[in-house]
C-alpha positions in Angstrom: -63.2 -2.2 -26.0 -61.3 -5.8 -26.4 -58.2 -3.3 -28.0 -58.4 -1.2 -24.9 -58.5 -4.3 -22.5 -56.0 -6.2 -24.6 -53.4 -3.1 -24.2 -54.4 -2.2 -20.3 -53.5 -5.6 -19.6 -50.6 -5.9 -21.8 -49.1 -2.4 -19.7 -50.1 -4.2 -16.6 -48.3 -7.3 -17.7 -45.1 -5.1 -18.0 -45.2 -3.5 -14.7 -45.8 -7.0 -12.9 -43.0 -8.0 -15.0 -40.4 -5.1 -13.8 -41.6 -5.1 -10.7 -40.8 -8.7 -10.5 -37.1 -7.9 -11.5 -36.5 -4.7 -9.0 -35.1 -7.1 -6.5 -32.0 -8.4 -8.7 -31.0 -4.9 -9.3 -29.8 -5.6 -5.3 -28.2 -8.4 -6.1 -26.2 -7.1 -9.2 -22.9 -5.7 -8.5 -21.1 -2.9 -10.3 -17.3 -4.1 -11.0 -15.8 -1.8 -8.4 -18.4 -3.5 -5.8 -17.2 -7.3 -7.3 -13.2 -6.0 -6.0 -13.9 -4.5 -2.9 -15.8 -7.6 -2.4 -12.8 -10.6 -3.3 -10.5 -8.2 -1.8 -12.7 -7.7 1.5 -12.9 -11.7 1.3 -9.2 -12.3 0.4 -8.5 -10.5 3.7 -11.0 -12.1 6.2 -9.9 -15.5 4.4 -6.1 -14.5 5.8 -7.4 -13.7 9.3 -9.2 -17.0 9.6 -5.9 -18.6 8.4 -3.8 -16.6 10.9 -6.0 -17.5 13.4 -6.7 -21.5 13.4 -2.4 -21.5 12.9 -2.1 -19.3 16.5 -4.8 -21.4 17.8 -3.3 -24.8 16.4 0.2 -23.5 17.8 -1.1 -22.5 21.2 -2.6 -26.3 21.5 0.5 -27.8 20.2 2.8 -25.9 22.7 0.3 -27.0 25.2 0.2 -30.8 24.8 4.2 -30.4 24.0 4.6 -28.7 27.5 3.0 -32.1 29.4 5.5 -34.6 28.9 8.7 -33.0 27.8 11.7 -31.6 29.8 15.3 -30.4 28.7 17.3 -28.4 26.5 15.7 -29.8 23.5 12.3 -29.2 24.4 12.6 -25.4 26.0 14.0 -24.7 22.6 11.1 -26.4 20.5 8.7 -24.1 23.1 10.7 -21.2 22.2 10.5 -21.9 18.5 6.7 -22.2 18.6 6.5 -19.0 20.5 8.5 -16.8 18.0 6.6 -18.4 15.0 3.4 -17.6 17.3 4.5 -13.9 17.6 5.0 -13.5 13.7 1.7 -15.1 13.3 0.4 -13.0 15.5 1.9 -9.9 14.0 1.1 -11.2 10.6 -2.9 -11.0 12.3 -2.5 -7.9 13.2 -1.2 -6.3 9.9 -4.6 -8.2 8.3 -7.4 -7.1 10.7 -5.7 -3.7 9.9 -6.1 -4.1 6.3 -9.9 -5.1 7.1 -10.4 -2.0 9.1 -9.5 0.0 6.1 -11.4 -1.8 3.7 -14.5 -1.9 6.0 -14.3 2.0 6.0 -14.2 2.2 1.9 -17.9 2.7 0.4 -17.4 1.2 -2.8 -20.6 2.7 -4.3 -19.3 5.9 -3.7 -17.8 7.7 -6.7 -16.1 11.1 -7.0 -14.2 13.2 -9.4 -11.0 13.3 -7.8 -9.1 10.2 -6.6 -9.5 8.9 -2.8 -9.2 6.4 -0.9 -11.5 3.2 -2.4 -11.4 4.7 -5.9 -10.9 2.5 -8.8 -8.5 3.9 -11.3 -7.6 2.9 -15.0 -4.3 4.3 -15.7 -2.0 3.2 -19.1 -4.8 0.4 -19.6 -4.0 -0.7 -15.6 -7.5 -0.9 -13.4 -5.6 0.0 -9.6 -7.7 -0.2 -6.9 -7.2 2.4 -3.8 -7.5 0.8 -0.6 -4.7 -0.8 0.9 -1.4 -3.2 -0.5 -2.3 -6.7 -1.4 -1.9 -9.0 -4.5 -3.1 -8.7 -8.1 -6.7 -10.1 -9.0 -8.8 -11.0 -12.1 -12.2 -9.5 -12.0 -14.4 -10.7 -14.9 -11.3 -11.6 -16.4 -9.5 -8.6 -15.9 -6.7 -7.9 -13.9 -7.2 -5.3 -10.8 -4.1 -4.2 -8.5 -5.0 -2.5 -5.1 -2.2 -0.3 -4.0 -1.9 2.0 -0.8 -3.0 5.8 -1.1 0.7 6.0 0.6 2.9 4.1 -2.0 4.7 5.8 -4.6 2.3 5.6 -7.2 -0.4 5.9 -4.8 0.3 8.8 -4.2 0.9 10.1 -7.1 -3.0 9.8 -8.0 -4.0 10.7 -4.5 -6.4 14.1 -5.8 -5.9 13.6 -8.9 -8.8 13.3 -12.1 -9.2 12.3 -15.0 -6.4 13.6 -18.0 -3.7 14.2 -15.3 -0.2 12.6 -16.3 2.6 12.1 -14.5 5.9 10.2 -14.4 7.4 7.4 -12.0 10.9 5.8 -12.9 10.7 6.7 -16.5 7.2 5.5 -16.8 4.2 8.2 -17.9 1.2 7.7 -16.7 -2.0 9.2 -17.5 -5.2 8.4 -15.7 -8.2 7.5 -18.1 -10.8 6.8 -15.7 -12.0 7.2 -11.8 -14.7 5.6 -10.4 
């Protein structure tokens, strides 16, 4: 009887012990989920950016507009309003970029290439979503590229083993998540 009791509570030991550990599963992230997240990030950081410069301009433009008349000073107004409308369009292009990445389940993985897929190509991890610059993930590099570029669309369907060529470069895709 103490074998049987020794081993019942042994087993019950190890089920405490993975249900204990079911909760970090949650919190661990595939690699696909660790770039959609720095590249959901990288995007929100940009909007915040744009935002606090329109907002800073605005104020400046503002306090500028109190105690200044003349030539020189309708021309520093009109300087702050055409770098506040390139901000502004420079906003606009980001909260666009969000929009796309908000739609993109990154747990999601099919056989074919779409939108939000992470490819290996030639040894290259590209990352379908929209244009923005090269990361390291777990110290390796990740480019996301727009379904719409040239080589975007290129693997836009595609799976894995299909080859292709853009200026003189093969390419042949060696993963898809």
């Amino acid at each position: 009887m103490d074998n049987f009791n020794l081993f019942l509570n042994l087993k019950l030991s190890f089920f405490y012990d993975l249900c204990a550990l079911a909760p970090l599963r949650h919190s661990i992230m595939t690699f696909k989920e660790k770039i959609h997240s720095h590249y959901l990030q990288m995007v929100q950081d940009r909007i915040d950016v744009f935002r606090d410069m329109i907002s800073n301009l605005t104020e400046d433009s503002k306090n500028d507009a109190k105690g200044s008349a003349g030539d020189k000073h309708e021309t520093a107004l009109s300087m702050m309003h055409i770098e506040q409308e390139k901000l502004t369009n420079k906003l606009k292009e980001a909260i666009t970029q969000k929009a796309i990445l908000d739609k993109i389940d990154a747990l999601k993985i099919t056989e074919n290439i779409i939108s939000g897929s992470l490819v290996k190509a030639n040894g290259i991890y590209l990352y379908l979503s929209v244009a923005l610059p090269k990361i390291a993930i777990d110290g390796i590099n990740v480019i996301a590229l727009s379904p719409q570029s040239p080589l975007g669309s290129h693997l836009m369907g595609n799976k894995v083993g299909f080859t292709f060529e853009i200026n003189k470069t093969h390419y042949t895709i060696e993963s898809v998540e």
